[in-house]
N, C-alpha and C positions, 0 to 999 in steps of 0.2 A: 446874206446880208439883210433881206429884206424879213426873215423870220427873228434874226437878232434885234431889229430897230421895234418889230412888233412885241416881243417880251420886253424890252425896255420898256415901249410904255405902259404896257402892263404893271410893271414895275414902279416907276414913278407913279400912277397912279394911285397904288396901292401903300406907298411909302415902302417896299418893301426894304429891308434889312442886310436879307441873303437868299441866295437864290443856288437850289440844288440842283446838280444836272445827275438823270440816272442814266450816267455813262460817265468814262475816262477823259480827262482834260488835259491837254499837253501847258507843260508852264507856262508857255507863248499863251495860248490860248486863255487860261483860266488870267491872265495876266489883260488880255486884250478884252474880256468883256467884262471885268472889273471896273476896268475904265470907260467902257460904255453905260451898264448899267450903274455905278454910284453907290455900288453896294459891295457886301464879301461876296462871294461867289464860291463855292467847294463845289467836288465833283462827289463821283461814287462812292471811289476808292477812301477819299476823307472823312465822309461820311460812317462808314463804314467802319475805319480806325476809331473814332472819335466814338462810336458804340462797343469798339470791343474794350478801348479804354475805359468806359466807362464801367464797364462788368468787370474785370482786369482785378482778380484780389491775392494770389498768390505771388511771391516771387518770381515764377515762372512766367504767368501769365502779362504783370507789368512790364516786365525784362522781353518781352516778345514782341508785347504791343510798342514799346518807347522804341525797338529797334526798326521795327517797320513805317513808323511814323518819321523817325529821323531819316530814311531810305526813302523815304517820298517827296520828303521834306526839303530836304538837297539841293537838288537839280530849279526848286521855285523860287529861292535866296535871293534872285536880281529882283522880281517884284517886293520883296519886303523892302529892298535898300534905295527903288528906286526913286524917291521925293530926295536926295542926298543926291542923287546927280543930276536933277530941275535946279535947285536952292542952289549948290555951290558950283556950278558949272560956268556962269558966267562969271563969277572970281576966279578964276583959275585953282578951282578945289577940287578938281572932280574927283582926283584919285582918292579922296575921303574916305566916300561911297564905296570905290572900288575895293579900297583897303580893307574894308571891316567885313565888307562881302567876303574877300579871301582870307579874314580871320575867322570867322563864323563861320565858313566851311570846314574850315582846317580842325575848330573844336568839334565840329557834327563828326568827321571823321575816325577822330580820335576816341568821340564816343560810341561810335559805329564796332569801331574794334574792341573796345573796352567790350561793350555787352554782347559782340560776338565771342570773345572769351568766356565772360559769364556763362551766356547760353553752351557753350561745348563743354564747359564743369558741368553743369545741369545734366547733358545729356550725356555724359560718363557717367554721373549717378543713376540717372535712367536705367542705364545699360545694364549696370549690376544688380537691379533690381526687378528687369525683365530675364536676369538669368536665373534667377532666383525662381522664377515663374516657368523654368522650361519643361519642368515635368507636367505643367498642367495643359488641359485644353485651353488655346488663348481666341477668345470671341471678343469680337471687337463691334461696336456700333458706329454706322457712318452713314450720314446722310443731310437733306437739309435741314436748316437750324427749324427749330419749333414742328421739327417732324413724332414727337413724342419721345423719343431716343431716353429720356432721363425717366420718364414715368415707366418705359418697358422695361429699362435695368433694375428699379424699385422690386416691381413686380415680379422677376426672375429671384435677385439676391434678398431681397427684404432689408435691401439697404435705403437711406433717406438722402437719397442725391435728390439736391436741389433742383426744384419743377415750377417752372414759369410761365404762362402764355407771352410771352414776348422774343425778341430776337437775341443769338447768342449768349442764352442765360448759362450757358456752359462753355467756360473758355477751357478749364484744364479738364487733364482725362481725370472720370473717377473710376477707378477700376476697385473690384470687390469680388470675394469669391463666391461661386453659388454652391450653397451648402446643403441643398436637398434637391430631390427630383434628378437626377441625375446618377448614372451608377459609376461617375470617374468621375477626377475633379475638373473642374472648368474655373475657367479668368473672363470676368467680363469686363470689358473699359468700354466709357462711355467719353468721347471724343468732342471736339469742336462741332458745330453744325456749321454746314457748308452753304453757300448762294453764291448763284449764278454769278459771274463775272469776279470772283473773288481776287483780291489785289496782288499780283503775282508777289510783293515783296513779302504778304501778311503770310503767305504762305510757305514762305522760303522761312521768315523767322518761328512758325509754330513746326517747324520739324519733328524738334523731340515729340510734340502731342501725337502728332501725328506719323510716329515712327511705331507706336502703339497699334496703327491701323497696317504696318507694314510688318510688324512683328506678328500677326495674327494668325489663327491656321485658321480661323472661320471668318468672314464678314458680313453683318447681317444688313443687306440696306435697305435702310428703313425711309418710307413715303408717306406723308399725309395725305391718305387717300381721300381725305375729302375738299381737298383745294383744287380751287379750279386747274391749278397750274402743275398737280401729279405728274402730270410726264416730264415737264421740262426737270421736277424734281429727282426724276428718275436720268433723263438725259444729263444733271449737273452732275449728280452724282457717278456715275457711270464715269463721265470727261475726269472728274479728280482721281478715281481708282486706276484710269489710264495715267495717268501725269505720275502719280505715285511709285506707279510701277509694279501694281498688286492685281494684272487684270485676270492672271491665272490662280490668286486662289480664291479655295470654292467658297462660296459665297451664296444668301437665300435672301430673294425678296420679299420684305416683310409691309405689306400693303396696312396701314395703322390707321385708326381713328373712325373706324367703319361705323362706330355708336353714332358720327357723325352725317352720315349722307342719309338725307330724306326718301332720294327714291333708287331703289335697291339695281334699277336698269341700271344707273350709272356706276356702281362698283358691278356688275355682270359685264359690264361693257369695257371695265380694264382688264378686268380677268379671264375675258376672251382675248385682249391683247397681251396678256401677261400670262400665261397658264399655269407658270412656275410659282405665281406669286401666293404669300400664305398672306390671310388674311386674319389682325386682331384688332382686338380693341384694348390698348396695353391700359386703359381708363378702368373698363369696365373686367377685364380679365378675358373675354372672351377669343379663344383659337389659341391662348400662351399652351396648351398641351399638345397642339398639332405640330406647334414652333418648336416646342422642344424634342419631340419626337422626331422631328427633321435635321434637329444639332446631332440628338445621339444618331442619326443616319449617317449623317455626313463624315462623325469623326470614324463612327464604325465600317466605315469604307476605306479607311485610312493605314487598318491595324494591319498588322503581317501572323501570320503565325511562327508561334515558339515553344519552347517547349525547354524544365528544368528541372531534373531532378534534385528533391531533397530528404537528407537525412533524417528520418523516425525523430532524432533526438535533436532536429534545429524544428519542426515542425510547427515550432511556434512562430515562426514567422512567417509562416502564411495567410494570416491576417491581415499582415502589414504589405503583403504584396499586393493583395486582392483592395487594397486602398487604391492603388497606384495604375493597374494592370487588370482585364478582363481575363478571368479563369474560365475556360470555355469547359474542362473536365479535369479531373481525377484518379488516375490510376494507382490504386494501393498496390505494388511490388514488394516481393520478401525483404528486401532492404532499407527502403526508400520508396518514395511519394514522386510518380511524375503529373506533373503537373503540365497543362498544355495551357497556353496563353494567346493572347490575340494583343501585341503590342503598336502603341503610337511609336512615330518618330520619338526616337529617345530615349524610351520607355526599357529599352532591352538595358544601356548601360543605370539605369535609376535600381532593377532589380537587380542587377551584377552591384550594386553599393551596400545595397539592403541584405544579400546574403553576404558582401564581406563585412558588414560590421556586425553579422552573427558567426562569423568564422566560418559559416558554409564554404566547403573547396570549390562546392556544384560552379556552371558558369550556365548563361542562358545560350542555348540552340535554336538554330532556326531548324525547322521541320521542312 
């Protein structure tokens, strides 16, 4: 009480307006020192909303944000209504107030469900267009917001995802394929940026976004290595990959922004706590060939061996396999061509497609 009565007069003093709390407020509460302080009052969690609405430019992304804003929104409904039962209470009106209360909820509801439908068409379209994607290597970016995450996926794809110094300038995934420097194809999506305490509803409504991060075979997470607050960055993210449910796959710590730190102890002094971590600077290009060098490790840990014989006279499509699939060798036999492979998940039924839409009878073996 006695810390409340003291930001009050802080407060009055200052005339202020509205006053942030950086933490969670129960509706009692954010209700109770409203009416202390004389002003609006929002907590994290609104805060928070009211910034991703304001970035909020796709279908998906508004249909996310309007859903978790109504979901928070809800349960605070007695403080908006509550001057309707001061005014008509002593005429015997009260139930006014009460009534429009439980009209007003009744529509949030109903719109709750509406854009809960929306959002599950969305992520049925999703669905088919991440299957679409199964043959490829799918690398996913995840980490805090304004971790550089958009300017590293630039510099991988040579695509032009939008790069901001400010908070959640990336609300949808942009996913792009990286079309060089690689000897297989890869998916990279570049995801929502994550902070500490995030609103458990904000995060139930970006699903789909973040189904991108659970559909993944790689995760790369990414830290501004030059914030004071890297660990806790590393600790946020780490708690969301648990909560997701993605804590077993493989995944590389990607230490970012290192053009940044003045003195060189302090990144030494994470990378003695971190030994795993690669170090870049997705700004300036510096370490992206160690980074990628650690992707093709990882998926090449992945492969199995196989192995398929083909026909002299289908021959030509072995081209098109070596698109898809690592050819480790060659053996030219009086008949036929074996070929020995090192396949992803998946990878064996992609080339059983590819030689039946050349009429090849071959089928892929495991060795």
């Amino acid at each position: 009480k006695g810390k409340v009565e003291e930001v009050a007069e802080v407060v009055n003093h200052n005339s202020a307006d509205i006053v942030i709390f950086d933490d969670n407020l129960s509706p009692a509460q954010n209700k109770n020192l409203e009416n202390i302080f004389k002003c609006r009052v929002i907590d994290r969690s609104w805060l928070i909303l009211e910034i991703f609405g304001n970035h909020a430019r796709t279908r998906e992304a508004k249909t996310q944000v309007e859903l978790a804003s109504l979901k928070y929104a809800l349960p605070r409904l007695t403080k908006m209504w509550g001057h309707l039962s001061r005014q008509r209470g002593g005429i015997g009106m009260k139930d006014v107030g009460e009534t429009q209360i439980q009209l007003d909820r009744r529509l949030i509801r109903n719109q709750i469900t509406k854009l809960d439908r929306k959002l599950k068409q969305i992520d049925s379209e999703k669905k088919t267009q991440r299957k679409s994607r199964r043959n490829a290597y799918k690398v996913a970016l995840i980490g805090y917001t304004n971790a550089g995450k958009s300017t590293l996926m630039n510099q991988l794809t040579g695509a032009n995802a939008l790069v901001e110094n400010k908070l959640f300038a990336t609300l949808d995934p942009t996913i792009r394929k990286i079309k060089k420097n690689f000897p297989f194809p890869v998916i990279l999506s570049d995801t929502v940026g994550l902070i500490d305490k995030l609103p458990h509803d904000l995060i139930a409504s970006f699903k789909s976004t973040l189904d991108e991060v659970r559909d993944a075979d790689l995760l790369l997470r990414m830290v501004d290595i030059s914030d004071s607050n890297a660990n806790r960055q590393i600790e946020t993210t780490n708690k969301v990959i648990n909560e997701l449910g993605v804590e077993d796959t493989d995944s590389l710590l990607v230490f970012n922004k290192i053009d940044k730190i003045g003195d060189p102890e302090i990144l030494k002094a994470h990378v003695q706590r971190n030994t795993e971590a690669i170090c870049v600077s997705s700004k300036d290009g510096i370490g992206l060939d160690t980074l990628r060098s650690a992707i093709v490790k990882c998926y090449e840990s992945k492969l199995s061996p196989y192995r398929v014989n083909i026909d002299y006279e289908h021959a030509r499509v072995i081209p098109q396999i070596r698109k898809h699939v690592v050819i480790t060798n060659a053996d030219y036999e009086e008949k036929f061509i074996r070929l020995h492979l090192r396949l992803p998940p998946g990878g064996k039924e992609k080339v059983n497609e590819i030689l039946k839409q050349a009429r090849q009878s071959a089928s892929v073996r495991r060795e």
